[in-house]
VEXKOLBA-662657 format. One record per residue (C-alpha): residue number from 1; residue in three letters; x, y, z. Coordinates in nm, 4 decimals, m for minus. Example, Ala and Ser with C-alpha at 12.3 -4.5 7.8 and 13.67 -1.06 7.14 Angstrom:
BEGIN
{1,'Ala',{1.2300,m0.4500,0.7800}},
{2,'Ser',{1.3670,m0.1060,0.7140}},
This chain:
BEGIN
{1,'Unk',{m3.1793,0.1712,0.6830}},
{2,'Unk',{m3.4696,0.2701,0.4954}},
{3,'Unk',{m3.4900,0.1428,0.1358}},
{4,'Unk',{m3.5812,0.4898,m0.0651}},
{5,'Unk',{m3.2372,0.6444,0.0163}},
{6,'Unk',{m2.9227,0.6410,m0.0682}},
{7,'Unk',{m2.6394,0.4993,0.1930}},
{8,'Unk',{m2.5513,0.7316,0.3821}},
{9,'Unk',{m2.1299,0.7118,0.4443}},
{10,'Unk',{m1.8556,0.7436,0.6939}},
{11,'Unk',{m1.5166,0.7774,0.5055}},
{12,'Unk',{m1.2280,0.6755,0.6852}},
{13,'Unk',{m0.9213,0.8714,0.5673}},
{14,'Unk',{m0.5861,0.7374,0.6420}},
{15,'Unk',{m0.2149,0.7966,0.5711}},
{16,'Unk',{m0.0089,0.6607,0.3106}},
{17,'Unk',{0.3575,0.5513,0.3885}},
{18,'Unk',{0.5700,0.8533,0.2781}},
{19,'Unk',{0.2922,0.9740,0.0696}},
{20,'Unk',{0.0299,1.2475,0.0781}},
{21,'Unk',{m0.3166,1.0047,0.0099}},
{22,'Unk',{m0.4934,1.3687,0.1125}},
{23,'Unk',{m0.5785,1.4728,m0.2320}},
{24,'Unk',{m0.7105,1.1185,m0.3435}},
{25,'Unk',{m0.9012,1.0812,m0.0283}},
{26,'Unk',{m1.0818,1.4136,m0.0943}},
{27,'Unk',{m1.1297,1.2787,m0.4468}},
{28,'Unk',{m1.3124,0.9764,m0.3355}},
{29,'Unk',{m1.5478,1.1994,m0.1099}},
{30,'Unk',{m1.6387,1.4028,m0.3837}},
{31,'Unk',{m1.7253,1.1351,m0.5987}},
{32,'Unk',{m1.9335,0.9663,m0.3283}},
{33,'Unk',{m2.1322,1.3062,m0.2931}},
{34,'Unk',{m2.1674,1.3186,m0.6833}},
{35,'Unk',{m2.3058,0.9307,m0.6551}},
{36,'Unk',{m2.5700,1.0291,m0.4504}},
{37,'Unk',{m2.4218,0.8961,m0.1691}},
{38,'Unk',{m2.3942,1.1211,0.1844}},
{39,'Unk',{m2.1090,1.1179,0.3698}},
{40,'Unk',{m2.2042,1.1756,0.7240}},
{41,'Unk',{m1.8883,1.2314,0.8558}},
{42,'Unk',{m1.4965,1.1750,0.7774}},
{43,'Unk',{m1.2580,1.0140,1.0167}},
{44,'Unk',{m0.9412,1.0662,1.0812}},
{45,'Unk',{m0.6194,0.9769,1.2882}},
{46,'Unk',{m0.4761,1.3652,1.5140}},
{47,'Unk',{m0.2658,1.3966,1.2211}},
{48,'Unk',{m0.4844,1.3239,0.9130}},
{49,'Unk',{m0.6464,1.5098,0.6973}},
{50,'Unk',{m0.9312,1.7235,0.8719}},
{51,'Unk',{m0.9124,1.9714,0.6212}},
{52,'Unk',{m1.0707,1.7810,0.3724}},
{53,'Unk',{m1.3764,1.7504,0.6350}},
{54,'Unk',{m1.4260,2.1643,0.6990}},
{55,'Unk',{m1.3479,2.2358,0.3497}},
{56,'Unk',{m1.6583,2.0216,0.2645}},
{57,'Unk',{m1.8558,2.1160,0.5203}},
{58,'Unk',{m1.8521,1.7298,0.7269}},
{59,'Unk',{m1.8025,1.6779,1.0469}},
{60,'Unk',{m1.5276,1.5092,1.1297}},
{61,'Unk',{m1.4550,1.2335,1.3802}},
{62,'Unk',{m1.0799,1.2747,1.5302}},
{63,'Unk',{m0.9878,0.8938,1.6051}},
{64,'Unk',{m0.8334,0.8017,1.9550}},
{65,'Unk',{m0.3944,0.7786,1.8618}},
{66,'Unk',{m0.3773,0.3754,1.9355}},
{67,'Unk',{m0.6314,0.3022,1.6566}},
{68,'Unk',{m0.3195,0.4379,1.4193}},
{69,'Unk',{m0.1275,0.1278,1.6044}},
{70,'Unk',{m0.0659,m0.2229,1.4388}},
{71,'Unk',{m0.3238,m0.4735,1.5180}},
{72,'Unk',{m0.1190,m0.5877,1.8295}},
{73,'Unk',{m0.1239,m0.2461,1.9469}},
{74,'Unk',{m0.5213,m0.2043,1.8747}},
{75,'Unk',{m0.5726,m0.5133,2.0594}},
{76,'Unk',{m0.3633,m0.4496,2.3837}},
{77,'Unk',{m0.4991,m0.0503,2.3931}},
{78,'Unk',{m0.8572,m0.2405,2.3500}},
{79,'Unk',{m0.7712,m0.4201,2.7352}},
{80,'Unk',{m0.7420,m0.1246,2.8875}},
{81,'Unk',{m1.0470,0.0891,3.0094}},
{82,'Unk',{m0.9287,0.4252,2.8065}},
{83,'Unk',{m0.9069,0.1761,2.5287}},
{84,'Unk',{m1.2511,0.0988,2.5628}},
{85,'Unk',{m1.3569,0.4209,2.6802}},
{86,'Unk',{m1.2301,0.5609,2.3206}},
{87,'Unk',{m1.3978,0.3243,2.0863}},
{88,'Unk',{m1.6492,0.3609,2.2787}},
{89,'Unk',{m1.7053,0.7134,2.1965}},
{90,'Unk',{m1.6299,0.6779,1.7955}},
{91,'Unk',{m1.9597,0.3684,1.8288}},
{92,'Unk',{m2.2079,0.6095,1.9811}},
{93,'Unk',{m2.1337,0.9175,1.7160}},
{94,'Unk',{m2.1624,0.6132,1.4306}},
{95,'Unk',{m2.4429,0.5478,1.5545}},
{96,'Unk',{m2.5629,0.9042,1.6529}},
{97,'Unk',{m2.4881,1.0079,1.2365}},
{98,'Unk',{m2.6828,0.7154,1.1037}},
{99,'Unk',{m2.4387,0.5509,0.9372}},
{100,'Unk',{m2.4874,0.2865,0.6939}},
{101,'Unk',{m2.1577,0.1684,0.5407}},
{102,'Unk',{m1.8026,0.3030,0.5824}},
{103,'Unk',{m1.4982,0.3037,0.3501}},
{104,'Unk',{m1.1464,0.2916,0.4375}},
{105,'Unk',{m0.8714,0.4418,0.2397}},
{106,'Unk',{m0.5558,0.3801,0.3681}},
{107,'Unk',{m0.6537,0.3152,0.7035}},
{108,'Unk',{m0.5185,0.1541,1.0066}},
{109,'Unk',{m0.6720,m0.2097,1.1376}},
{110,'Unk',{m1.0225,m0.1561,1.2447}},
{111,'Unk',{m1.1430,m0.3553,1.5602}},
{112,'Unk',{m1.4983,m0.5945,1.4301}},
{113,'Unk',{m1.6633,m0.3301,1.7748}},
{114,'Unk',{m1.6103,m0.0247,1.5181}},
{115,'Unk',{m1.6686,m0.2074,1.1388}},
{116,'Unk',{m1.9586,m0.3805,1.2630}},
{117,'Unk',{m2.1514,m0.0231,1.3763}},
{118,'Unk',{m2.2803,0.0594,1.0269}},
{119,'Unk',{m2.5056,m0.1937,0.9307}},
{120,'Unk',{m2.3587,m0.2821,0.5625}},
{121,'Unk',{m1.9878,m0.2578,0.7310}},
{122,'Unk',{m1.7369,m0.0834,0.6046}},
{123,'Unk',{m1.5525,m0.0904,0.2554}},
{124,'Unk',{m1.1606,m0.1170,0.1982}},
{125,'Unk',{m1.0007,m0.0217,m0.0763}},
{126,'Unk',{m0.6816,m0.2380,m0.1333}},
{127,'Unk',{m0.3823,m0.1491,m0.3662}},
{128,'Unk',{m0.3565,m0.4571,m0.5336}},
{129,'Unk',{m0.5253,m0.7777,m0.7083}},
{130,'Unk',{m0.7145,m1.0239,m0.4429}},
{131,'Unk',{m0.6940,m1.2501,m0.3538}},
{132,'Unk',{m0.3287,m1.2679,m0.5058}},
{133,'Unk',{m0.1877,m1.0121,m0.3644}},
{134,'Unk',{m0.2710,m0.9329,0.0049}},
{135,'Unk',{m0.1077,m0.7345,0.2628}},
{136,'Unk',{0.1518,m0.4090,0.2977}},
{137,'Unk',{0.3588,m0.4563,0.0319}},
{138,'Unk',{0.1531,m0.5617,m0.2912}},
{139,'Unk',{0.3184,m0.2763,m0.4579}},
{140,'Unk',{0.6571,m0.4360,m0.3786}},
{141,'Unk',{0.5590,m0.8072,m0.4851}},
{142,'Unk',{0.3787,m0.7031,m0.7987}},
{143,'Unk',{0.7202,m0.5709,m0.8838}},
{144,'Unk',{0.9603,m0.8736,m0.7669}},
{145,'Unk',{0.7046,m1.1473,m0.8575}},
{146,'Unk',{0.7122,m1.0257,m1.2254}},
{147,'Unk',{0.3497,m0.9784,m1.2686}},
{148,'Unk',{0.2358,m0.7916,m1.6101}},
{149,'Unk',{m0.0574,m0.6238,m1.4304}},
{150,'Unk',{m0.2442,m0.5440,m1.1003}},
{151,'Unk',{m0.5475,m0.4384,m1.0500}},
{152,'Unk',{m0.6984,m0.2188,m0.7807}},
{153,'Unk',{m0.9604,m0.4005,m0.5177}},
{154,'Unk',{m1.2615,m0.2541,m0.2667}},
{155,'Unk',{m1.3865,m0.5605,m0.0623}},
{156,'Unk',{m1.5913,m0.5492,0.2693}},
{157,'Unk',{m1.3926,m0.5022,0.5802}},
{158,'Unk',{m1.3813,m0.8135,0.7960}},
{159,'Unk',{m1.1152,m0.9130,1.1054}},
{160,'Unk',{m0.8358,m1.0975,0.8658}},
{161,'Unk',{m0.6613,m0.8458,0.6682}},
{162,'Unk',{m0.7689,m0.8453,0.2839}},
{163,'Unk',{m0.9970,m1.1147,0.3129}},
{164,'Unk',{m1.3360,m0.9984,0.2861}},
{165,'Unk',{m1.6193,m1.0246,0.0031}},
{166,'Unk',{m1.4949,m0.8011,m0.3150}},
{167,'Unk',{m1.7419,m0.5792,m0.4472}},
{168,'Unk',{m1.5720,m0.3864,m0.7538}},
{169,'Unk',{m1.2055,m0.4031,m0.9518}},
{170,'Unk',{m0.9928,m0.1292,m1.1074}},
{171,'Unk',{m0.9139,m0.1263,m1.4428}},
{172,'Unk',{m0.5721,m0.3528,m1.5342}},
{173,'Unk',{m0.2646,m0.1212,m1.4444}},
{174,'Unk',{0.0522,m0.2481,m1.6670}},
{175,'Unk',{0.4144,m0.3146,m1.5416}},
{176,'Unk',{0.7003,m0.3348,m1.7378}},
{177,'Unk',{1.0666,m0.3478,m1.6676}},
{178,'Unk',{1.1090,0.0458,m1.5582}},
{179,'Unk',{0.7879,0.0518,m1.2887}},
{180,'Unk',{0.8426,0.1091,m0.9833}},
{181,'Unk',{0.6508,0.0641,m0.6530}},
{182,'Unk',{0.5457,0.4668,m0.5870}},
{183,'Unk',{0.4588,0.5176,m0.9632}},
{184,'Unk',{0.2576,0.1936,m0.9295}},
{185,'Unk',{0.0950,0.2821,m0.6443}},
{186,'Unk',{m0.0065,0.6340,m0.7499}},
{187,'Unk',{m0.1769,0.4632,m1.0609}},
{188,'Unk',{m0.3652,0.2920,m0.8635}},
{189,'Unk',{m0.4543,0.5024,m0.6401}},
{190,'Unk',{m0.5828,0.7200,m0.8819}},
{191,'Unk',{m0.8595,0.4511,m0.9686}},
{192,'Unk',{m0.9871,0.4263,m0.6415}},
{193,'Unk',{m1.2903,0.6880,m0.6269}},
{194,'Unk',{m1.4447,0.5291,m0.9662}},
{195,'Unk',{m1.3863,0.1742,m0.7994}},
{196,'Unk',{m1.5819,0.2701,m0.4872}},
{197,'Unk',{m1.8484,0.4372,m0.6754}},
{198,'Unk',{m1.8706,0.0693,m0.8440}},
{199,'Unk',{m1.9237,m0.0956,m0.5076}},
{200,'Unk',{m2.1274,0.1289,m0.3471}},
{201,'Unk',{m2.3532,0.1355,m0.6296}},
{202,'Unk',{m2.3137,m0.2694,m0.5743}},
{203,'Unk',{m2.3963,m0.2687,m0.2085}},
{204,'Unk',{m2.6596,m0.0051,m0.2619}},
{205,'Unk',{m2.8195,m0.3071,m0.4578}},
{206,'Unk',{m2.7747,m0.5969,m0.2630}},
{207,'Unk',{m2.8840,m0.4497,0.0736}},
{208,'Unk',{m2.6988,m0.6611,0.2563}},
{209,'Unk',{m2.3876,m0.7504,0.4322}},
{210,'Unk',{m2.1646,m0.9580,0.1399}},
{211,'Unk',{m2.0344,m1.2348,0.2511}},
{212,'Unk',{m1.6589,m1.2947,0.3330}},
{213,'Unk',{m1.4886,m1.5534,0.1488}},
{214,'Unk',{m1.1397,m1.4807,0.0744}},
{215,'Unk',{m1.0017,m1.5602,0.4298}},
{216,'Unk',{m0.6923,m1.7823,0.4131}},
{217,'Unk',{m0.6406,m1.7347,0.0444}},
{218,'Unk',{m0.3767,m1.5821,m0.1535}},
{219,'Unk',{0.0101,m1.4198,m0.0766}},
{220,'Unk',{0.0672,m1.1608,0.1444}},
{221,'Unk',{0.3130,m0.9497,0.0869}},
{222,'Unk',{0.3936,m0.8560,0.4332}},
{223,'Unk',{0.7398,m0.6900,0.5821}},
{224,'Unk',{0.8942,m0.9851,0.6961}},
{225,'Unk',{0.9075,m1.1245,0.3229}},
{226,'Unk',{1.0162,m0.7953,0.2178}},
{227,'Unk',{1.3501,m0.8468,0.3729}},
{228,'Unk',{1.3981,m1.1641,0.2350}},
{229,'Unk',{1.4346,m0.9539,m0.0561}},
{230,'Unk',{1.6778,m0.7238,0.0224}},
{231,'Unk',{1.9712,m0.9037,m0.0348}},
{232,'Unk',{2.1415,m0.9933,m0.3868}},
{233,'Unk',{2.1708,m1.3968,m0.4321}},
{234,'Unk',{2.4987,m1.3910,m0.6900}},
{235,'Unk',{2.4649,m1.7561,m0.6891}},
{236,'Unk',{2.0713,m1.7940,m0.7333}},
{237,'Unk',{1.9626,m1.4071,m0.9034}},
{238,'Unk',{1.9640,m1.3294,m1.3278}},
{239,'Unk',{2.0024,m0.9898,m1.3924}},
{240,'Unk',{1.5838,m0.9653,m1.4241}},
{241,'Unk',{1.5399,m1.0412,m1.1109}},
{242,'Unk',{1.8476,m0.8356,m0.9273}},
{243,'Unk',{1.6991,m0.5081,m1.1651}},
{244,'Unk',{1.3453,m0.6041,m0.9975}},
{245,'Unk',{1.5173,m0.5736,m0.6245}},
{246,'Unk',{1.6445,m0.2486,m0.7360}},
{247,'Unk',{1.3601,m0.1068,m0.8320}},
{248,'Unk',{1.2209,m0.2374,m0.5200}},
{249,'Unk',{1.4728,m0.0942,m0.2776}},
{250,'Unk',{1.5443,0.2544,m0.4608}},
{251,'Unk',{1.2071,0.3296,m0.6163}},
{252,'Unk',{1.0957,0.3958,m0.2630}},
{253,'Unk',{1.1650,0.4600,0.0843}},
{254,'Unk',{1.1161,0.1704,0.2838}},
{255,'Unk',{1.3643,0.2116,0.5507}},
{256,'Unk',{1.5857,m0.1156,0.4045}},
{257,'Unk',{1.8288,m0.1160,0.2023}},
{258,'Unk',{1.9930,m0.3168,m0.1225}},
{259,'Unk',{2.2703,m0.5192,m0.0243}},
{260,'Unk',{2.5283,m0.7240,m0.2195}},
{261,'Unk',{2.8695,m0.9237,m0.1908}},
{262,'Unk',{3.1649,m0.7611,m0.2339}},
{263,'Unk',{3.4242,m1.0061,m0.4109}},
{264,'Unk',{3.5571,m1.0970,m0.0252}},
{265,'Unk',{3.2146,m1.1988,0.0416}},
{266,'Unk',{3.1303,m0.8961,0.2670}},
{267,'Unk',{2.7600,m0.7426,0.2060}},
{268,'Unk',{2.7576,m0.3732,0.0854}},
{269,'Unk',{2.4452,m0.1406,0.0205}},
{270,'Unk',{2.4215,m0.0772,m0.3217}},
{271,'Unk',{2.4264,0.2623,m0.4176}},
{272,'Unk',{2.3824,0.2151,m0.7874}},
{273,'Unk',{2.2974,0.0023,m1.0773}},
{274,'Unk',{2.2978,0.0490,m1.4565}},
{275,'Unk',{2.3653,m0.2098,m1.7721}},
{276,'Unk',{2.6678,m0.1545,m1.9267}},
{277,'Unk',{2.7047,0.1595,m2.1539}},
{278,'Unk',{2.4159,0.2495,m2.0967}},
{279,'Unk',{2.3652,0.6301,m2.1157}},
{280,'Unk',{2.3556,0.6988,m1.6998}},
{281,'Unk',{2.6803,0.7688,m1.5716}},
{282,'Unk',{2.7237,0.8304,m1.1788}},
{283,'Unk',{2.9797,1.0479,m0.9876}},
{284,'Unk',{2.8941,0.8308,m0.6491}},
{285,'Unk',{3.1785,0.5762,m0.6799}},
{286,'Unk',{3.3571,0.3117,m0.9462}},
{287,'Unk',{3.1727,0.0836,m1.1111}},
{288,'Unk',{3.2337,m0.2659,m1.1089}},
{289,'Unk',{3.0457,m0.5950,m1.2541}},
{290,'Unk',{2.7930,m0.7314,m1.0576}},
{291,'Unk',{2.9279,m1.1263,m1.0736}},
{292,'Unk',{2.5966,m1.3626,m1.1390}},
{293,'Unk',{2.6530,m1.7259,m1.1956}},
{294,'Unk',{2.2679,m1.7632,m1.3508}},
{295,'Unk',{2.2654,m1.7506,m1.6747}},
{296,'Unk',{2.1524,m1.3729,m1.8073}},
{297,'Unk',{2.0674,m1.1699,m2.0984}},
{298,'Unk',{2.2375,m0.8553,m1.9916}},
{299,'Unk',{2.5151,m0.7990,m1.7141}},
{300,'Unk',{2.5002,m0.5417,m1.4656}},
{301,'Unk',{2.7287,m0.2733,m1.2896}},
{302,'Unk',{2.7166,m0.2002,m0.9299}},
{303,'Unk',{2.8279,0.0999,m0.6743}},
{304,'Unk',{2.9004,m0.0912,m0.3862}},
{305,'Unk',{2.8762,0.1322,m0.0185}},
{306,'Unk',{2.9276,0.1187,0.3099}},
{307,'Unk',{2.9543,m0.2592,0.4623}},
{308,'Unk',{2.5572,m0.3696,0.5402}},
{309,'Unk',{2.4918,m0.5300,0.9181}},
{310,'Unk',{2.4353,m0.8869,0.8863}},
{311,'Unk',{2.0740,m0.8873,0.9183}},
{312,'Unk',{1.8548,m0.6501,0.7358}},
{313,'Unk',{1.5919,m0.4189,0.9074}},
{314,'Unk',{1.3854,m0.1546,0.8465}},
{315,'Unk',{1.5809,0.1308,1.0729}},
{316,'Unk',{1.8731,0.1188,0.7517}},
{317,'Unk',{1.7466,0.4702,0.6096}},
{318,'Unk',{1.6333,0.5835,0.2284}},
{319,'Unk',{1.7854,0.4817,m0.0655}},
{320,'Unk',{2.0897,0.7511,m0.2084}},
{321,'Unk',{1.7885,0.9091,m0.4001}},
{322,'Unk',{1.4049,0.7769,m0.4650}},
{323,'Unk',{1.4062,0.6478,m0.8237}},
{324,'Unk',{1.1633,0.7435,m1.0684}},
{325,'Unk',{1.0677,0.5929,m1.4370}},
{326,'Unk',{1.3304,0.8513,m1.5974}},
{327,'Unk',{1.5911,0.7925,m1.3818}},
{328,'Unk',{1.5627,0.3982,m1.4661}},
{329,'Unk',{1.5479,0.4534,m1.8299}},
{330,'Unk',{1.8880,0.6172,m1.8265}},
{331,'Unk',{1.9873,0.2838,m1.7505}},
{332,'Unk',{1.8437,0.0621,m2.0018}},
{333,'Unk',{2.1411,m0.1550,m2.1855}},
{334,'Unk',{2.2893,0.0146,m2.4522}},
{335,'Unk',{2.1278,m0.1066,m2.8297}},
């Protein structure tokens, strides 16, 4: 890379869970042009967002379907000669373009054969405070863990997930009692192009591959904890932390649902919580107390459903409706 031009960029544009990312991704690319900063080329999974490329004028680099697998899937497609063949092919245009540093928005696992082509790496840009806060779910755990604030993280892109060298920070994004995980999420996500302006500008300055020295460090928030979640503890859970799981499990789609004990004992999806005369009244069902042997400041009301399988999974279907910040203050305890 020559040292009396800018870095020239590939941005990898990914998908967001239930979300359209598009318009943030295109966002981010505008603000790298406006940085000074070319971006060669845009990548993308067969569904993504090409648009973003031809409306820009960028060629666009359509990635091979298994590098939109989890790692496991990456890895086993990578054994395979049309594995190989296909990465393969997305190394030589890298190369070809003159790429010096990538970023990743949203993007699947990338194999060290594909991050290590530019030679700066590639840039991620993670949802969430790190190290604290690693993996799928930050949104989630920022939520249930009761933090006050997260922050928004680009860091270099090494194997581990959310481990590498950080380069720039987001501004603090509050959380109160009536955030949930998409309104969260879109906050900051909305950060992101100024953050990777931050570390580009960094990286333009150092010149050099940052080290990585997060591995091993911090919580991830991955799916398998997630379900832990899903269930209400009557015997363990205050009323803060059952309205946090509810916010959790009907502020978003996940694909797992609430659950709580029925008086016989039998778990139930919940289709609805509020304090007690508060102003949100529901036509789904009766309400009923929600029995907690913690001590709590408030009590709760419950809808109780349909009886929940014994063991939770992520195949249970959306929430009876995706809750946003006005639906939740409906349900704030009566003064």
């Amino acid at each position: 890379m020559h040292q009396d031009r800018n870095i020239a960029i590939a941005a990898y544009l990914g998908g967001s869970r239930d979300r359209p990312s598009a318009l943030t991704g295109r966002r981010i690319v505008e603000r790298m042009i406006a940085e000074g900063f070319p971006v060669r080329t845009i990548l993308v999974h067969p569904d993504g967002p090409s648009e973003i490329a031809t409306e820009l004028g960028i060629e666009s680099i359509v990635l091979p379907p298994f590098l939109g697998l989890p790692r496991a899937g990456i890895l086993r497609a990578l054994s395979t000669p049309a594995g190989v063949e296909g990465l393969g092919l997305v190394r030589r245009k890298l190369t070809e373009l003159g790429v010096d540093a990538g970023l990743v928005f949203y993007g699947a696992w990338l194999p060290p054969a594909l991050f290590e082509i530019p030679p700066l790496g590639f840039l991620n840009f993670h949802p969430a405070s790190l190290p604290e806060l690693r993996g799928y779910e930050c949104d989630s755990f920022a939520i249930l863990q009761g933090r006050s604030s997260i922050h928004g993280t680009v860091h270099r892109v090494v194997e581990e997930f959310d481990a590498g060298d950080i380069l720039s920070k987001t501004s603090e994004i509050p959380l109160d009692r009536w955030t949930t995980p998409r309104e969260l999420l879109d906050q900051v996500d909305a950060r992101a192009p100024e953050a990777f302006a931050e570390a580009f500008h960094a990286l333009r300055s150092l010149r050099s591959r940052p080290r990585s020295s997060l591995a091993g460090n911090g919580f991830i928030a991955d799916s398998s904890r997630l379900l832990a979640h899903s269930a209400i503890d009557p015997a363990r859970d205050d009323s803060e932390t059952v309205w946090s799981k509810f916010r959790v499990f009907h502020g978003q789609s996940t694909g797992v649902r609430l659950r709580a004990p029925d008086p016989s004992g039998r778990n139930r999806f919940v289709e609805d919580l509020r304090f007690p005369q508060s102003a949100f009244s529901s036509d789904r069902g009766d309400w009923s107390p929600l029995r907690l042997s913690s001590p709590q400041a408030h009590p709760l009301e419950a809808i109780l459903g349909d009886t929940a399988p014994d063991h939770p999974s992520f195949r249970e279907g959306p929430p009876p409706s995706i809750l946003e910040r006005r639906d939740l203050l409906l349900r704030r305890p009566a003064a």
